[in-house]
C-alpha positions in Angstrom: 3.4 21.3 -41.6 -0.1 20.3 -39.9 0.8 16.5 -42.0 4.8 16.1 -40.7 3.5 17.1 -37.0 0.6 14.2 -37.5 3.3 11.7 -39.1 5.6 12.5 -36.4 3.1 11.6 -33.6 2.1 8.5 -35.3 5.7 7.1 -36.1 6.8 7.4 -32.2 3.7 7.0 -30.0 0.9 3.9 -30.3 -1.6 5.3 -31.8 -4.7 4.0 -33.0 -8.0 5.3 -34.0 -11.4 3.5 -34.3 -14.9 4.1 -36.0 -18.2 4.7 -33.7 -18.4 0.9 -33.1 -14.7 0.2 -32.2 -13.8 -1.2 -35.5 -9.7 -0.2 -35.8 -9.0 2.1 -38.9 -6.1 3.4 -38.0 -2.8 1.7 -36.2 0.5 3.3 -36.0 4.5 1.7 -36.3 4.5 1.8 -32.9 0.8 -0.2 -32.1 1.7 -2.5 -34.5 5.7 -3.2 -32.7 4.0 -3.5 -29.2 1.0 -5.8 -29.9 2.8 -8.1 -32.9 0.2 -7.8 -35.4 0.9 -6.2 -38.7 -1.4 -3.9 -40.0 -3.2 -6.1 -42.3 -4.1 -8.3 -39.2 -5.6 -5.4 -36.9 -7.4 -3.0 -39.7 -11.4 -4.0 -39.8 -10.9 -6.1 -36.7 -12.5 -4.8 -33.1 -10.1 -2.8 -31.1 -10.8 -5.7 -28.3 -8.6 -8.4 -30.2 -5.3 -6.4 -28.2 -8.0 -7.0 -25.1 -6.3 -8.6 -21.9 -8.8 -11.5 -20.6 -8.2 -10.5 -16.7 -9.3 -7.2 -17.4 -12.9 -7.1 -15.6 -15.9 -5.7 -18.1 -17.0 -3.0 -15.9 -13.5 -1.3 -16.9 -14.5 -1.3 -20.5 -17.7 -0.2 -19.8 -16.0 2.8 -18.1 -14.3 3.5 -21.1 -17.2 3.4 -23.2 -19.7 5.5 -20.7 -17.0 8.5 -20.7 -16.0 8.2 -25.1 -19.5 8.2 -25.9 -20.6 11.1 -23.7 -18.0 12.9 -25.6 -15.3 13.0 -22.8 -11.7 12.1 -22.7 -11.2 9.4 -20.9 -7.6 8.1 -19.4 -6.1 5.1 -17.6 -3.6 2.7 -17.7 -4.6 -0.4 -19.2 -3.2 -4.3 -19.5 -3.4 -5.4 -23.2 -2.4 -9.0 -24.7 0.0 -9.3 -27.3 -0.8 -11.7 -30.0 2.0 -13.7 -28.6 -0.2 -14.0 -25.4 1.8 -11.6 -23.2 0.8 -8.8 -21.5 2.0 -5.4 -21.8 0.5 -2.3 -20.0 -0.2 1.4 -21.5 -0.8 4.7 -20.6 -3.7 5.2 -22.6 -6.0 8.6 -23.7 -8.9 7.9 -25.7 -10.7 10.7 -27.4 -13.8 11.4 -29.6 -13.3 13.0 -33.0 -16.7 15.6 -33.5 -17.7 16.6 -36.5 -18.8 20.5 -37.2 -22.8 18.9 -36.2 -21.2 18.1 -32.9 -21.2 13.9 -33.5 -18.9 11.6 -33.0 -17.5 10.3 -35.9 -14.5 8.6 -34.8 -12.4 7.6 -31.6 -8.6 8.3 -31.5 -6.0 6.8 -29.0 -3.1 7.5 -28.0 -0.8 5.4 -25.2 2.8 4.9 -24.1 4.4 1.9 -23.1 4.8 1.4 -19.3 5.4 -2.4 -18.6 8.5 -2.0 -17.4 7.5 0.4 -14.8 4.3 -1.5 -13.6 6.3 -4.8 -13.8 8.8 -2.9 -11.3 6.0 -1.8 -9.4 4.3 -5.3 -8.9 7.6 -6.6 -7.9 8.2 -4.1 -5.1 4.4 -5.1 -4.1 5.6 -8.4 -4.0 8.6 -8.1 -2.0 6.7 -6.1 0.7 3.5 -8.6 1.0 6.5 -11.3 1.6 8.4 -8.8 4.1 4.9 -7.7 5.6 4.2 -12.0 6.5 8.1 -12.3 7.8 7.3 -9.8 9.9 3.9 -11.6 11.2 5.7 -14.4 12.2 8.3 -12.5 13.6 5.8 -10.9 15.9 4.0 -14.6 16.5 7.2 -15.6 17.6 7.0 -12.7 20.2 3.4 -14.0 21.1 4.4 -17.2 21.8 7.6 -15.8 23.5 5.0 -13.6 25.8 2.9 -17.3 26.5 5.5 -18.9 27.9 6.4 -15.8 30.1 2.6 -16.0 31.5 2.4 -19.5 32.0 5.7 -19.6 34.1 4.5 -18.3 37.3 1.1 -20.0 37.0 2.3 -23.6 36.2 5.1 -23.0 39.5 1.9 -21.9 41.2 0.1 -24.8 40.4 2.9 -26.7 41.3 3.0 -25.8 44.7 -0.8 -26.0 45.2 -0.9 -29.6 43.9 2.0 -30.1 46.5 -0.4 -28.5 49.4 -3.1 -30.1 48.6 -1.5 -33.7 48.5 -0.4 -32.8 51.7 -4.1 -31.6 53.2 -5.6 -34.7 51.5 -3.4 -37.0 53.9 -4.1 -35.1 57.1 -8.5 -35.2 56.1 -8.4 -31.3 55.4 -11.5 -31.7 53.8 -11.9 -27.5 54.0 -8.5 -26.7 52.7 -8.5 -28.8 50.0 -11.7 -27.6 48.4 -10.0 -24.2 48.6 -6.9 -25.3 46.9 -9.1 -26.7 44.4 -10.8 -23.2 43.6 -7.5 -22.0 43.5 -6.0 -24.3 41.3 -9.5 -23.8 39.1 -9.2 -20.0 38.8 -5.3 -20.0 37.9 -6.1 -22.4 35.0 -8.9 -20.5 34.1 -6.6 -17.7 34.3 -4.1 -19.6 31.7 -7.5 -20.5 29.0 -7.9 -16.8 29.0 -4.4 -16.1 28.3 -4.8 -18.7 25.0 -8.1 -17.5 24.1 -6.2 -14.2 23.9 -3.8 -14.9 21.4 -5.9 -17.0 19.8 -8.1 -13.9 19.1 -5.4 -11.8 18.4 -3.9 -13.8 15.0 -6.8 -15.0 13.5 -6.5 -14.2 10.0 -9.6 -11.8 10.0 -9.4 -9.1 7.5 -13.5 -7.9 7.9 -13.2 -4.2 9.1 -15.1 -2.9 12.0 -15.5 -0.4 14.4 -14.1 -0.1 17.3 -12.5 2.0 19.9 -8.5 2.9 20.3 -8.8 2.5 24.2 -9.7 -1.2 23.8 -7.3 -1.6 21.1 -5.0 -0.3 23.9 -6.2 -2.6 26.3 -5.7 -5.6 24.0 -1.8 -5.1 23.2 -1.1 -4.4 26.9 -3.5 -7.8 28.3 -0.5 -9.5 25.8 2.3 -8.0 27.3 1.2 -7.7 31.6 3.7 -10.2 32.4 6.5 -8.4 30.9 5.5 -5.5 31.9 5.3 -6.5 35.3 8.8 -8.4 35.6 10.7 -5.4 33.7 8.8 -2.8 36.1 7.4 -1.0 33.6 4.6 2.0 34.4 2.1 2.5 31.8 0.1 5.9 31.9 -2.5 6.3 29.9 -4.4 9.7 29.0 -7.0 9.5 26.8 -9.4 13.3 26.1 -11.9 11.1 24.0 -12.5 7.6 23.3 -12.7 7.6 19.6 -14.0 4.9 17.2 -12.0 3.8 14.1 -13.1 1.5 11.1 -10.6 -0.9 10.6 -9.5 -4.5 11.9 -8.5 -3.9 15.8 -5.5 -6.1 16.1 -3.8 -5.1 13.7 -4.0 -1.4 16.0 -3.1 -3.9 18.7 0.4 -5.3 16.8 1.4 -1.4 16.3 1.1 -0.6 20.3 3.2 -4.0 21.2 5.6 -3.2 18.5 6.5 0.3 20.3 6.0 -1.2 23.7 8.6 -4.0 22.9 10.9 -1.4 21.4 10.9 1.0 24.3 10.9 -2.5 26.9 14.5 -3.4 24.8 15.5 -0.1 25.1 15.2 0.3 29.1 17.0 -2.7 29.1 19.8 -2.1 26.8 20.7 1.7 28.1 19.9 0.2 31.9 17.1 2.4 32.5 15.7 1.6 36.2 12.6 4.2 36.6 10.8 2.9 33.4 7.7 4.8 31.9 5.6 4.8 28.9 2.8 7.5 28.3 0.2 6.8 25.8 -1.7 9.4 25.0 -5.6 9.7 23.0 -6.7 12.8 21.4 -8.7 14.0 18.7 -7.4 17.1 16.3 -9.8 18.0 12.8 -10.5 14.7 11.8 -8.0 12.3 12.9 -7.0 10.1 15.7 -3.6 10.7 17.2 -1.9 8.6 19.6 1.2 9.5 21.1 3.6 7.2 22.8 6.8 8.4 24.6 9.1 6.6 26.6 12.3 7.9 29.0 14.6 4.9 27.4 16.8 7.1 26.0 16.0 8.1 22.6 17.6 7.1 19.3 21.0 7.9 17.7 20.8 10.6 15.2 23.3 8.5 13.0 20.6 5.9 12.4 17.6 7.8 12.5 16.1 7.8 9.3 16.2 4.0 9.0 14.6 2.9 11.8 11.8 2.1 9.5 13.7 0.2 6.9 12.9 -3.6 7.0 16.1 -6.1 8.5 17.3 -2.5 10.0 17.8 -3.2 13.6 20.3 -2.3 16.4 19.6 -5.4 18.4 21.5 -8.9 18.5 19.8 -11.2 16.0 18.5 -13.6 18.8 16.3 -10.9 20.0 15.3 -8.6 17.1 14.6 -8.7 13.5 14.0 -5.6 12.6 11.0 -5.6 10.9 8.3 -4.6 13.8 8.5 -0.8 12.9 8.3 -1.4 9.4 5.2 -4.0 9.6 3.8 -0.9 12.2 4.4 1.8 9.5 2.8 -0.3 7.3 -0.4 -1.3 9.1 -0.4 2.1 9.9 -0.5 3.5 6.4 -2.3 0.9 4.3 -4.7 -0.6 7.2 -5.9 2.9 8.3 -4.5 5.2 5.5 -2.7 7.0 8.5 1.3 8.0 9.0 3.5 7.6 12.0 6.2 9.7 12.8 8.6 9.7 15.5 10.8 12.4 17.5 13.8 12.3 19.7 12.9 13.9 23.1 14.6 15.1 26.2 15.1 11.5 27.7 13.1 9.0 25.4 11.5 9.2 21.8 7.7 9.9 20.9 6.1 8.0 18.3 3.4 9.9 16.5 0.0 8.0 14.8 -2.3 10.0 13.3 -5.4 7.8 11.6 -8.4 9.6 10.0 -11.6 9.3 11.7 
């Protein structure tokens, strides 16, 4: 019965089995279906000849380290076909002892998962692409938020170069040189509002530390102008200024993501006493921010979507859609955190909690 049970495993799984130096003995139906090699092609050959090139050393030498300190060792592992494509298993390895407690052999036994990992790269694919839409969706925004600044400063200057013309004609020698320092701290003014953004997209992806309050800081320096022309109050509370490790703009991009959602929001349900709390604490070992607004809150009916990419309940000329899906991702693959979000009396609270 031992036999048939032995005979069954081999003729439905990829099996193969190896002597102490990785020399095949042994390949089963299966191995021999998967890779493309008969039997007479893989039996006395190294077990590296199914090998994938891409595969880095160091794995192998994992693999080797655990089997020949007499452990099981498991992973899922790229191959190559002798047709040159790849295929991927779910592999176990194990070392065969004999009654003296040596290895005499190595047996292995795998299932075929291509098709899922394929799937799975795909997926990873698709969000990278959705992740970079929703970059320039948001740089879009930035440049949207540029303009806004500039506006009043360029009508300023404007007028100032108007004044001064006018004090230059009439020997004003005193007023001029103050509409020149004027004029000189409003441009200055407008380099800071480029150096800014300039900061804030360059394609850094070197993690540091840094605090939450300035990350704070940074996404509402973007947004003042806005702020101040939709009359917007911003309270923040913060019980301790904690330090994260991670890259602080991307922080930044989830803060003006909720900012701009709430701003819409006052807007759409004609909200005229407009407040945002953001709140700082520190519970066990995470950061949590919390940010509620009194815009209004969100419809039940579409409340598990909001996080879906394309999903959006604005007019296409002024949303996208994807800003709280790029936020729950930065969130959750930037700083391994989750957000969450809640319907309150009068507005909705978004929810971050990052590990310290």
């Amino acid at each position: 019965m031992l036999k048939q049970y032995v005979e069954a495993i081999e003729k439905n799984n990829i099996v193969s089995k190896t002597d102490t130096k990785g020399i095949i003995t042994f390949v089963s139906d299966e191995f021999c279906r998967i890779s493309g090699y008969t039997k007479e092609e893989l039996i006395g050959k190294n077990h590296n000849i199914v090998r994938d090139p891409s595969v880095p050393s160091a794995a192998f030498k994992r693999l080797w380290d655990t089997i020949k300190s007499k452990q099981t060792y498991k992973a899922t592992v790229k191959n190559r076909a002798k047709d040159g494509s790849s295929f991927y298993v779910n592999t176990t390895v194990t070392p065969i002892l004999d009654k003296n407690d040596n290895i005499v052999e190595y047996i292995a036994i795998r299932y075929d998962v291509t098709s899922e990992f394929m799937l799975k790269e795909k997926l990873q694919e698709k969000q990278k692409m959705i992740f970079w839409q929703s970059r320039l969706a948001s740089l879009g925004q930035m440049l949207a938020n540029i303009a806004h600044q500039w506006r009043q400063p360029l009508t300023e200057l404007t007028l100032l170069n108007f004044t001064m013309k006018k004090a230059s004609l009439e020997n004003d020698h005193k007023k001029v040189l103050q509409i020149y320092n004027d004029s000189k701290n409003i441009i200055q003014n407008m380099s800071n509002t480029i150096d800014d953004f300039t900061n804030f997209f360059k394609p850094t992806k070197e993690k540091k530390y840094f605090s939450i309050t300035q990350s704070i800081d940074d996404a509402l320096a973007i947004l003042k102008r806005i702020l101040k022309k939709e009359k917007i109050d911003i309270e923040i509370q913060c019980y301790e200024d904690i330090v994260l490790l991670g890259i602080s703009n991307e922080l930044s991009q989830i803060f003006i993501n909720l900012i701009q959602n709430s701003k819409d929001a006052f807007i759409s349900n004609k909200i005229l006493n407009r407040k945002i709390k953001i709140t700082v604490l520190k519970k066990r070992d995470c950061a949590v921010v919390k940010i509620v607004d009194n815009a209004g809150g969100i419809d039940d009916k579409i409340f598990d979507k909001i996080f879906e990419p394309y999903f959006t309940t604005k007019h296409s000329s002024s949303g996208t859609g994807l800003g709280l899906f790029m936020s729950k991702m930065i969130c959750e693959q930037g700083f391994n955190g989750n957000i969450d979000i809640k319907n309150k009396k009068d507005g909705v609270l978004f929810i971050l909690k990052i590990p310290i």
